[in-house]
DRENDOZA-973973 format. One line per 10 residues: number of its first residue (from 1); their letters; for each residue x, y, z of N, C-alpha, C. Coordinates in pm, 1 decimal, padded with zeros to 6 digits. Atoms other than C-alpha are relative to their C-alpha. Layout:
N
NUM	A	X/Y/Z/X/Y/Z/X/Y/Z; ...
This chain:
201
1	XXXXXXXXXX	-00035.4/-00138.0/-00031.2/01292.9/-14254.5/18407.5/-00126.7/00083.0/00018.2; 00113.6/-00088.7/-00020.0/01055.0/-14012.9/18552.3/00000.4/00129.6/-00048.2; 00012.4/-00156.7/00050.0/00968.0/-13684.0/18314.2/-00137.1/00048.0/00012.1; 00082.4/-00054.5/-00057.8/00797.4/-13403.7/18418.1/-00041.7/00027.0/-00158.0; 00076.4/-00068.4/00160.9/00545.4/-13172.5/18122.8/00002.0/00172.9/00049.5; -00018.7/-00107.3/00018.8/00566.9/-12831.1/18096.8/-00104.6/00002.9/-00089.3; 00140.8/00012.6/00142.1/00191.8/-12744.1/17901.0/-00057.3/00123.0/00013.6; 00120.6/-00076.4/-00002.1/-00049.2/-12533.4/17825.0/-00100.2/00023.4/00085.6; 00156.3/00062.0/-00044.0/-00382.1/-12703.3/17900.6/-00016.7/-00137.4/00007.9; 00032.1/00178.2/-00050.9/-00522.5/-13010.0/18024.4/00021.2/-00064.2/-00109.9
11	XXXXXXXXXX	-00036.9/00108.0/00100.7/-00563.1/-13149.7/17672.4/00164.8/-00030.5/-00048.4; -00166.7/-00018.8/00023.9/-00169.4/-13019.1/17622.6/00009.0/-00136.0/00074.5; -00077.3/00052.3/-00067.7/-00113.9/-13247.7/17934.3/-00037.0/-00183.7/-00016.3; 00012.6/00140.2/00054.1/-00277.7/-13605.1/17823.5/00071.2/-00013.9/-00099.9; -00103.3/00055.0/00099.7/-00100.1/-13566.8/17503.7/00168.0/00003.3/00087.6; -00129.7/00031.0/-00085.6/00240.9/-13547.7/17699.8/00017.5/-00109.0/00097.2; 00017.1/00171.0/-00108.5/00140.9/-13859.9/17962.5/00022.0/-00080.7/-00097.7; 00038.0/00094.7/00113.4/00026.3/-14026.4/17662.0/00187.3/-00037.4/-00048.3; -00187.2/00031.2/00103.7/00407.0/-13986.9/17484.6/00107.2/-00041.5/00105.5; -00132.5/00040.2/-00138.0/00582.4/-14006.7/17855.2/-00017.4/-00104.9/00045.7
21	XXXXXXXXXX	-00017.8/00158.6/-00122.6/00444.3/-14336.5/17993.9/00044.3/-00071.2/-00078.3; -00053.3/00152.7/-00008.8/00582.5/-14686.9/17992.2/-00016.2/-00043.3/-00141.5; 00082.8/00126.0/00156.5/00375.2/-14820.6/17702.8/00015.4/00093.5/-00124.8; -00061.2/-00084.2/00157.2/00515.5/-14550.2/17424.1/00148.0/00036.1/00030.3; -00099.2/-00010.3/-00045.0/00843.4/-14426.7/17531.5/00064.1/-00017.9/00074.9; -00105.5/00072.6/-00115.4/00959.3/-14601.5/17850.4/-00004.6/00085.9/00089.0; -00009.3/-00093.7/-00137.0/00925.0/-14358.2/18112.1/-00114.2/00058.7/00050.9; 00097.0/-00037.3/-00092.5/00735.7/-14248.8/18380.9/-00050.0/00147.1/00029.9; 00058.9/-00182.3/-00012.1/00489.0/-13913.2/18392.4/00004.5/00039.8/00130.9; -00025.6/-00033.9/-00142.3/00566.7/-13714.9/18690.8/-00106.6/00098.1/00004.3
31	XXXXXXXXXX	00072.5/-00105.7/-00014.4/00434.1/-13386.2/18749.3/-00004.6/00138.9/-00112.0; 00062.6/-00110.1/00121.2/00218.2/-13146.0/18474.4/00039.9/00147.7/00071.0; -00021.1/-00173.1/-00044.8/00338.6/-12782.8/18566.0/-00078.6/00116.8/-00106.8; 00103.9/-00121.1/00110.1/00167.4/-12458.7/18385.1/-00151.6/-00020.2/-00012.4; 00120.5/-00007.2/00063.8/-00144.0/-12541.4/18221.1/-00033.8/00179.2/00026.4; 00064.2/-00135.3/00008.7/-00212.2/-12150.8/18263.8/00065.4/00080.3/-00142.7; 00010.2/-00063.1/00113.7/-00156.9/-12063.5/17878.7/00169.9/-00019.9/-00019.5; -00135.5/-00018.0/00060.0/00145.3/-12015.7/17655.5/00093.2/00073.4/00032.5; -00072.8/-00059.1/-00060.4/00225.2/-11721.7/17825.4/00118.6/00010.5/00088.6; -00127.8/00012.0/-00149.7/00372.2/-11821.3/18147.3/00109.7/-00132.4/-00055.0
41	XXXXXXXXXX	-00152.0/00051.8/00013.0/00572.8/-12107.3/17987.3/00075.2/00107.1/-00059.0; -00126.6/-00125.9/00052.0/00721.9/-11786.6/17816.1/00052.8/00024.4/00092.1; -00032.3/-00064.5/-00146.9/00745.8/-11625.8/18146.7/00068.5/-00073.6/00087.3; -00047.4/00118.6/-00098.8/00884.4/-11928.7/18323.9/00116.6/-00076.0/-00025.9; -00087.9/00068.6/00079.7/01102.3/-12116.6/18070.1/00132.5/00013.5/00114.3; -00099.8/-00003.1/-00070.5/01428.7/-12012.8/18234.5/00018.1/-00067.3/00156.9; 00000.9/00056.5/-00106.7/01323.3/-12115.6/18544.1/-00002.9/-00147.0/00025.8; 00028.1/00135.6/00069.0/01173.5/-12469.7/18465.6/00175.5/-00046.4/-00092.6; -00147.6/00066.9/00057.3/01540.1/-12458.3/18254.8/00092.5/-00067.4/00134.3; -00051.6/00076.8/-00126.4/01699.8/-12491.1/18611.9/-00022.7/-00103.0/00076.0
51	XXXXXXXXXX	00100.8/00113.3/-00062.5/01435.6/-12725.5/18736.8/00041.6/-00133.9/-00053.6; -00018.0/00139.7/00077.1/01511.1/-12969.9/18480.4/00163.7/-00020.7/00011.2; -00152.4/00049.6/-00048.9/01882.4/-12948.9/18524.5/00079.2/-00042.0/00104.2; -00011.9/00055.0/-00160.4/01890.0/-13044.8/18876.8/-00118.6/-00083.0/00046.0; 00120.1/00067.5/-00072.4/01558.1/-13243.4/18885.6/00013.9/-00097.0/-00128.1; 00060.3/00077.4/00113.7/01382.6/-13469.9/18644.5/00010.9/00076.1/-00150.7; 00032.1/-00083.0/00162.1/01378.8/-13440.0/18256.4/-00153.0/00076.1/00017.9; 00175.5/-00033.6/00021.6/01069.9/-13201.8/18135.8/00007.0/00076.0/-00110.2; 00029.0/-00038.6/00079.2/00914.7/-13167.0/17852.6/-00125.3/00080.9/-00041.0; 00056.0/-00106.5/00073.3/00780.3/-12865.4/17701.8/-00095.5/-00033.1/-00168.0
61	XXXXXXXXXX	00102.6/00008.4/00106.2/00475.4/-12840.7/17473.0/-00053.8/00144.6/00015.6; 00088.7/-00181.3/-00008.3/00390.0/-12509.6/17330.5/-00058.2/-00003.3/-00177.1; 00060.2/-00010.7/00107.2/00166.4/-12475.9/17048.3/00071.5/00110.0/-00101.3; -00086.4/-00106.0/00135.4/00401.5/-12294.5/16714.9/-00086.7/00122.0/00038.3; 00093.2/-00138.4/00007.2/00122.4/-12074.8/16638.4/-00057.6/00096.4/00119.4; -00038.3/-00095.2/-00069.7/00116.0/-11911.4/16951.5/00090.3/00074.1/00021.2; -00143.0/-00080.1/-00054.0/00457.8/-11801.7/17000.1/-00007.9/00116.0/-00095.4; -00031.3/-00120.0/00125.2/00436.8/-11531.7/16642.2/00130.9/-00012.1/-00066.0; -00082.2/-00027.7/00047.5/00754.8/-11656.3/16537.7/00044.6/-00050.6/-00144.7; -00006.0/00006.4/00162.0/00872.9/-11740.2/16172.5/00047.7/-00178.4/-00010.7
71	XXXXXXXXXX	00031.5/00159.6/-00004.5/00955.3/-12134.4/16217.9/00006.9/-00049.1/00105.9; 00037.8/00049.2/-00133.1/00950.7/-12378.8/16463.0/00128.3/00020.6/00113.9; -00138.8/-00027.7/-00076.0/01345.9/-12371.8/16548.9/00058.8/00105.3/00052.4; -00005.0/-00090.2/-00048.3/01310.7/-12066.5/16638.0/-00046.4/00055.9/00170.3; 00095.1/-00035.3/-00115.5/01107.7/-12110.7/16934.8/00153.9/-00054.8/00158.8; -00109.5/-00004.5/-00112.1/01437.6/-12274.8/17188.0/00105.3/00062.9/-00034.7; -00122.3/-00068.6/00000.3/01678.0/-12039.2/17041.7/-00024.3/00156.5/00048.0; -00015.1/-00068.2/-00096.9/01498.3/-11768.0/17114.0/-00075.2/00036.2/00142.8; 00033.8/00018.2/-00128.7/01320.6/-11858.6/17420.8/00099.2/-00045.1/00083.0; -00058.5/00068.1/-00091.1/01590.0/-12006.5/17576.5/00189.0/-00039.5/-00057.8
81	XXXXXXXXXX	-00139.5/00019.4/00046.7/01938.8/-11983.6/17437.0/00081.6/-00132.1/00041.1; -00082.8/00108.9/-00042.6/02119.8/-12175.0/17673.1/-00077.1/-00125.4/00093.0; 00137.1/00087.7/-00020.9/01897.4/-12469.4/17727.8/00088.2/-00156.2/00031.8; -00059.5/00090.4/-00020.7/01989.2/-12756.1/17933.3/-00066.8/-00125.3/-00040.2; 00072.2/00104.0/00122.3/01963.3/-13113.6/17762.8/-00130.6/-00090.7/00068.3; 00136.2/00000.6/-00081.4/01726.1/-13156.6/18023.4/-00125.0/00014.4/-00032.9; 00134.3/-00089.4/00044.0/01457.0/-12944.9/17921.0/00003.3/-00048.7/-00169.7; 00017.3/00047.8/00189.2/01301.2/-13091.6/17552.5/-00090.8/00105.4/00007.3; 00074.3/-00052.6/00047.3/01136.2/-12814.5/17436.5/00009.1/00012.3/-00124.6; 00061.7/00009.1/00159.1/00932.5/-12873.8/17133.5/-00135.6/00073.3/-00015.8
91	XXXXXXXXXX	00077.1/-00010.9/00050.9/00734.1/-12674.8/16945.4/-00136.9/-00069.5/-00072.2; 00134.5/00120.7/00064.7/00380.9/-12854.7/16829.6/-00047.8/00074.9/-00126.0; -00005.5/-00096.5/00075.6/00318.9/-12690.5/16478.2/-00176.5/-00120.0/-00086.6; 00011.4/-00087.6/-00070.8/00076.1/-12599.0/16439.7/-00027.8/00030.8/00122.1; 00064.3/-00038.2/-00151.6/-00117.8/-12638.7/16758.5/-00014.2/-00155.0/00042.7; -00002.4/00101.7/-00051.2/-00166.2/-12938.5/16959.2/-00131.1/-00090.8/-00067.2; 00106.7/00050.9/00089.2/-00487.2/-13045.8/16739.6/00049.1/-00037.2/-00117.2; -00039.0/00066.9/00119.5/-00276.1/-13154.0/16443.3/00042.7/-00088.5/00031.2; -00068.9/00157.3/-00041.7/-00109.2/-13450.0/16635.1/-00124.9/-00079.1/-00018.7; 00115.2/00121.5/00039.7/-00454.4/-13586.4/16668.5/00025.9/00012.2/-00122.6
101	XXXXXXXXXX	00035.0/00038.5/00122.0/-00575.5/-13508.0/16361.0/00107.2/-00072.7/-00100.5; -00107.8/00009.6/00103.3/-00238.2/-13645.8/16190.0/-00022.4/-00174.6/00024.8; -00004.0/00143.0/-00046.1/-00361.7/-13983.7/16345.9/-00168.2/-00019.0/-00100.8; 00134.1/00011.9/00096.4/-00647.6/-14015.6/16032.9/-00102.7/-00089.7/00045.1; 00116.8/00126.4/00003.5/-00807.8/-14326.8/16079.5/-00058.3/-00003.5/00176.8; 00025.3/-00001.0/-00186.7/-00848.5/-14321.2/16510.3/-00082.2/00148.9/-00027.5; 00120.0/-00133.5/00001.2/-01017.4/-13940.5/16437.3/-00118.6/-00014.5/-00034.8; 00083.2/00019.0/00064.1/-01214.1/-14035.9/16161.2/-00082.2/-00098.7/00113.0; 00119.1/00098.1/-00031.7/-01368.4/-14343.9/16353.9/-00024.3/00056.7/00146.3; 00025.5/-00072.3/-00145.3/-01368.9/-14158.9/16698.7/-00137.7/00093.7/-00073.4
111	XXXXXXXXXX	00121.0/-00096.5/00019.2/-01576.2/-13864.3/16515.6/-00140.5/-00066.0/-00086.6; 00131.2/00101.3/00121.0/-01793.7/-14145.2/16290.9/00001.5/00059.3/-00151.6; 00017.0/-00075.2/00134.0/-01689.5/-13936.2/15971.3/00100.8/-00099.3/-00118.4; -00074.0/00081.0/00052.5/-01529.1/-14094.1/15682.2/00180.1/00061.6/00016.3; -00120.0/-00063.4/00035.7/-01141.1/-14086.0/15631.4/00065.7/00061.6/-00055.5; 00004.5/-00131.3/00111.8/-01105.0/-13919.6/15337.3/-00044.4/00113.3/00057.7; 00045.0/-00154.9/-00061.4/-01266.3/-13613.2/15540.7/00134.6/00111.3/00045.9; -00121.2/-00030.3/-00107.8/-00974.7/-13577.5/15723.1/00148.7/00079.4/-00016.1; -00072.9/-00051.3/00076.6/-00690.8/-13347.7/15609.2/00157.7/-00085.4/-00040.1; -00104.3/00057.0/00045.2/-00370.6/-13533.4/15478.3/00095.2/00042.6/00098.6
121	XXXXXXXXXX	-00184.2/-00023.7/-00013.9/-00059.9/-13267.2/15608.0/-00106.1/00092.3/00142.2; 00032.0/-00072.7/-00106.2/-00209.1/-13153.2/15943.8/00075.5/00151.4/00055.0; -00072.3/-00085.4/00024.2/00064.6/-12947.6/15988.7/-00017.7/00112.4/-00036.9; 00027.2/-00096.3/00089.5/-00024.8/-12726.5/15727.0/-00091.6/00083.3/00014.4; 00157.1/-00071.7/-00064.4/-00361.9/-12644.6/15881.4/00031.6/00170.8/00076.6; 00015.1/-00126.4/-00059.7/-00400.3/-12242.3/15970.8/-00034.0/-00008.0/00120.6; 00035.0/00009.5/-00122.7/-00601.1/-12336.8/16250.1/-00065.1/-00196.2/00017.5; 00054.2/00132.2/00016.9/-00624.2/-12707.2/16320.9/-00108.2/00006.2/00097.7; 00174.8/-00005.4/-00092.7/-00867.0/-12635.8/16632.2/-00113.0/00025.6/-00056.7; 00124.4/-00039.4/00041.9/-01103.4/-12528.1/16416.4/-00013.0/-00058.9/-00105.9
131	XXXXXXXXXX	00024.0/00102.5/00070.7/-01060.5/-12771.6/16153.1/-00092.0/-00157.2/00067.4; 00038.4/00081.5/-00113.3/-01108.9/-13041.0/16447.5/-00147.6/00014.9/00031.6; 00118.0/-00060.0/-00019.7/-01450.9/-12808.6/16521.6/-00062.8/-00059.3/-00116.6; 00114.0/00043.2/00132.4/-01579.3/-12839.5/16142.3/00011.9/-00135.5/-00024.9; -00019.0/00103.1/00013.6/-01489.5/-13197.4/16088.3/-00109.4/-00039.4/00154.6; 00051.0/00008.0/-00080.8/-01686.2/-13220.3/16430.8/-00190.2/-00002.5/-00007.5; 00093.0/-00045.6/00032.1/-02001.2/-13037.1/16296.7/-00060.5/-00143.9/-00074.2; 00041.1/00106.1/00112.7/-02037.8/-13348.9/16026.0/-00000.5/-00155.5/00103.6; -00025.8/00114.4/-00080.4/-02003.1/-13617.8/16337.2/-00168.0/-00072.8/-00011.9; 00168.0/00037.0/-00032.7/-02380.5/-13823.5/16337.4/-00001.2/-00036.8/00158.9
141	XXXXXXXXXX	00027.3/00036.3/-00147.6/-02305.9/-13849.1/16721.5/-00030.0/00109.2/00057.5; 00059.8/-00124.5/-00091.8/-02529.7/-13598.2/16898.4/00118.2/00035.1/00110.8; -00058.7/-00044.4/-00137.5/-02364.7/-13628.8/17232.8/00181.7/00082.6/-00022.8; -00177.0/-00061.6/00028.5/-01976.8/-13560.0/17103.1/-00033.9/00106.1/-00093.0; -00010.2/-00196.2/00003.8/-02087.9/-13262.9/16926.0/-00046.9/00121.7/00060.1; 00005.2/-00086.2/-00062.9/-02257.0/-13140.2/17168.2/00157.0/00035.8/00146.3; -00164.2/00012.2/-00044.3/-01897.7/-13197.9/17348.9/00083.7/00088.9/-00056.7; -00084.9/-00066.0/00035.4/-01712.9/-13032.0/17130.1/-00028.3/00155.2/-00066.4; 00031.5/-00184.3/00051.6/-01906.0/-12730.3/16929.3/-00008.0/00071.3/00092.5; 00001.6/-00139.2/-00097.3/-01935.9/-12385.8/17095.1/-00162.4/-00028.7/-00026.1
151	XXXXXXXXXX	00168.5/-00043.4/00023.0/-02291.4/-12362.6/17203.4/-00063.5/00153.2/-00034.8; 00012.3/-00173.0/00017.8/-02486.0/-12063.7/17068.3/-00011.4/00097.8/00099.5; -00004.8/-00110.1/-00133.8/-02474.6/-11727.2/17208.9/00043.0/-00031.2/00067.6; -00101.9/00016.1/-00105.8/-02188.0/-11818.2/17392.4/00146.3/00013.7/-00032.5; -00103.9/-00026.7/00033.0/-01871.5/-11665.4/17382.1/00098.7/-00102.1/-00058.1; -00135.5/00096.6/-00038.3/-01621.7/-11983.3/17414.3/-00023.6/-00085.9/-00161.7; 00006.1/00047.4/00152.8/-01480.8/-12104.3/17035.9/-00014.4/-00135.2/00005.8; 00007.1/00142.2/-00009.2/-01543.9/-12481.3/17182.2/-00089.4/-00042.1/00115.8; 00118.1/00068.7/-00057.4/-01792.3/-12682.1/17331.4/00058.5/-00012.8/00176.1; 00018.8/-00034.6/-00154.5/-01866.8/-12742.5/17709.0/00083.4/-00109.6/00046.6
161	XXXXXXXXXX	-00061.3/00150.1/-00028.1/-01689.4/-13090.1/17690.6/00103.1/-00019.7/-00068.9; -00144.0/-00011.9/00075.1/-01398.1/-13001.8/17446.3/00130.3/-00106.1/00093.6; -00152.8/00098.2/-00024.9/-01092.8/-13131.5/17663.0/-00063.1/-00119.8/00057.0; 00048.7/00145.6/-00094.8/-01286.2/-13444.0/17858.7/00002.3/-00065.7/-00166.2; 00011.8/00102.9/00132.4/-01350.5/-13581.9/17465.4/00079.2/00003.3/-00017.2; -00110.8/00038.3/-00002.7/-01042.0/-13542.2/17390.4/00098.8/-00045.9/00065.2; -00075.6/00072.7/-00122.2/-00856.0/-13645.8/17667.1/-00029.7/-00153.7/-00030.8; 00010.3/00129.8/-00002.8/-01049.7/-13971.3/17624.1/00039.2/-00045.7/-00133.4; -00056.1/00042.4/00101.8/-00928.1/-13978.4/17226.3/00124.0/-00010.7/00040.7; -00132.3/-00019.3/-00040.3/-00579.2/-13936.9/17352.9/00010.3/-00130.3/00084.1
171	XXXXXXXXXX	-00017.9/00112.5/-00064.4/-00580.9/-14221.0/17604.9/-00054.0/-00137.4/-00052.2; 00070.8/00117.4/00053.6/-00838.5/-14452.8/17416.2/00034.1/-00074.8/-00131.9; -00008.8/00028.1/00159.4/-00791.1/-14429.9/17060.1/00112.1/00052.4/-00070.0; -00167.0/-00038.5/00114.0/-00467.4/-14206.5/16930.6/00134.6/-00098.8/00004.2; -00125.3/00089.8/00022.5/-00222.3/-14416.2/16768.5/00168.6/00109.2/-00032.5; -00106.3/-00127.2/-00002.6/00123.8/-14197.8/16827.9/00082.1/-00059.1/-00113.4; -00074.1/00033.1/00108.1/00291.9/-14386.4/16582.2/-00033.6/00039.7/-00171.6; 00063.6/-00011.0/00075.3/00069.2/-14358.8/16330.2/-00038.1/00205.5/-00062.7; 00045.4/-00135.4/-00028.5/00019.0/-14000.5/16393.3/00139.7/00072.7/-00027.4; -00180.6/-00072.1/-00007.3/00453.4/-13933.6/16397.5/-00001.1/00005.6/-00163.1
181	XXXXXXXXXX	-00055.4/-00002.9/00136.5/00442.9/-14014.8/16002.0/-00082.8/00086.2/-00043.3; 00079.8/-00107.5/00099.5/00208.7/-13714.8/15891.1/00036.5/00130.6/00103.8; -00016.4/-00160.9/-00085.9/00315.7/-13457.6/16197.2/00198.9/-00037.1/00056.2; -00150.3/-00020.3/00007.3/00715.8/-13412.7/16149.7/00020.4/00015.5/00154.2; -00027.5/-00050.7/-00183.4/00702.2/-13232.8/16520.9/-00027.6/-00125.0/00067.0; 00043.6/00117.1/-00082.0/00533.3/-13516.4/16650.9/00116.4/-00080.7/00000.0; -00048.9/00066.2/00019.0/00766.3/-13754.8/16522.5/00189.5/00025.6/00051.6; -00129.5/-00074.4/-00071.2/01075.1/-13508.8/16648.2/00007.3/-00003.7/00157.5; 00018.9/00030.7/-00159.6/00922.1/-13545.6/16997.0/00038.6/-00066.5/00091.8; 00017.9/00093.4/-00031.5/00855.9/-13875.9/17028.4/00186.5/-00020.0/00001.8
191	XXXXXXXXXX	-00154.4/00063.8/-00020.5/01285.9/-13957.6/16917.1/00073.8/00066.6/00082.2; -00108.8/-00030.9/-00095.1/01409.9/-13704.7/17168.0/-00079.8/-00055.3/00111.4; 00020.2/00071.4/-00146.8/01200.5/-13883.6/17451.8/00062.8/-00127.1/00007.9; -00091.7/00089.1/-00052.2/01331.7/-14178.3/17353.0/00127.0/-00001.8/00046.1; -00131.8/00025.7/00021.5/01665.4/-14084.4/17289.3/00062.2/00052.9/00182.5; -00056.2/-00051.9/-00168.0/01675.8/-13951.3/17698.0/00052.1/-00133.4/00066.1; -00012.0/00134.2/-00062.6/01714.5/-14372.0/17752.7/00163.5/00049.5/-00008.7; -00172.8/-00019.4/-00007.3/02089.6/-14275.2/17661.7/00099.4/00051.5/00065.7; -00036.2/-00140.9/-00100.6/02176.6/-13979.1/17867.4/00074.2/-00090.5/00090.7; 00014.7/00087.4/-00111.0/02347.7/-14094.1/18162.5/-00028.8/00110.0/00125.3
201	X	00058.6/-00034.9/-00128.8/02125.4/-13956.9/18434.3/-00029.0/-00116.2/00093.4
């Protein structure tokens, strides 16, 4: 089955290939729509709701902690009331940097830091991007932190190479399975992509 992504940002859209192709959930990645911020999937949702009910499945990735709202189930009831079973929209709680990090041992040896470094309930993290950052700082690999920190005197809260390193943790090294038993959302994701094998589309 071919499903589309509904994202953020580029790194949003490798983690969604990553969970949509063949070799994790059985189906085929079509076409990434958005990447222009959290906003416009706000702004769009309804539309993309029609898209998916007359086209391909597509799944939605919106980082919790953007939306301002009080839990996660809150985010398709009230973005989207009447929501066809089409459209999976899932919240990522907090932000799309706790799926990695919820994958301990593939971070740890990606960043060269020990495992124990690594936070247990990702989830829980205020800001996992910036956990991801300081856990980054402690890497002994020059080149990937200069990848990922913000260089000085420079506005931007992440390095010049932020999504290309990750992109390549996401395709190289994140184990999604491994990663579903410490990030609940994750693991809520992953069983409604499978469970689309049932549908009869």
């Amino acid at each position: 089955m071919i499903v589309d992504a509904l994202i953020e940002g580029n790194l949003d859209e490798a983690v969604a290939a990553r969970l949509i192709l063949i070799n994790h959930c059985q189906h085929q990645f079509g076409t990434a729509y958005g990447k222009r911020g959290w906003t416009y999937l706000r702004d769009k949702i309804t539309g993309f709701n029609v898209l998916a009910q007359y086209g391909n499945p597509i799944l939605v990735l919106v980082d919790f902690m953007d939306t301002g709202l009080q839990c996660p189930p809150e985010v398709p009831a009230v973005w989207l009331p009447k929501r066809s079973p089409k459209l999976l929209l899932r919240a990522v709680v907090r932000e799309i940097e706790s799926w990695l990090l919820a994958d301990r041992q593939s971070i740890a040896h990606f960043l060269g830091i020990s495992e124990n470094s690594i936070p247990r309930s990702p989830e829980n993290l205020d800001n996992p991007k910036q956990e991801l950052i300081n856990l980054a700082r402690r890497s002994p690999r020059r080149a990937l932190r200069h990848a990922l920190l913000p260089q000085p005197d420079v506005s931007a809260t992440v390095g010049p190479g932020y999504n290309a390193a990750l992109e390549e943790f996401v395709f190289q090294c994140w184990n999604i399975d491994a990663a579903a038993q410490s990030a609940l959302s994750l693991n809520r994701c992953v069983t409604r992509l499978r469970e689309l094998h049932k549908k009869p589309w």
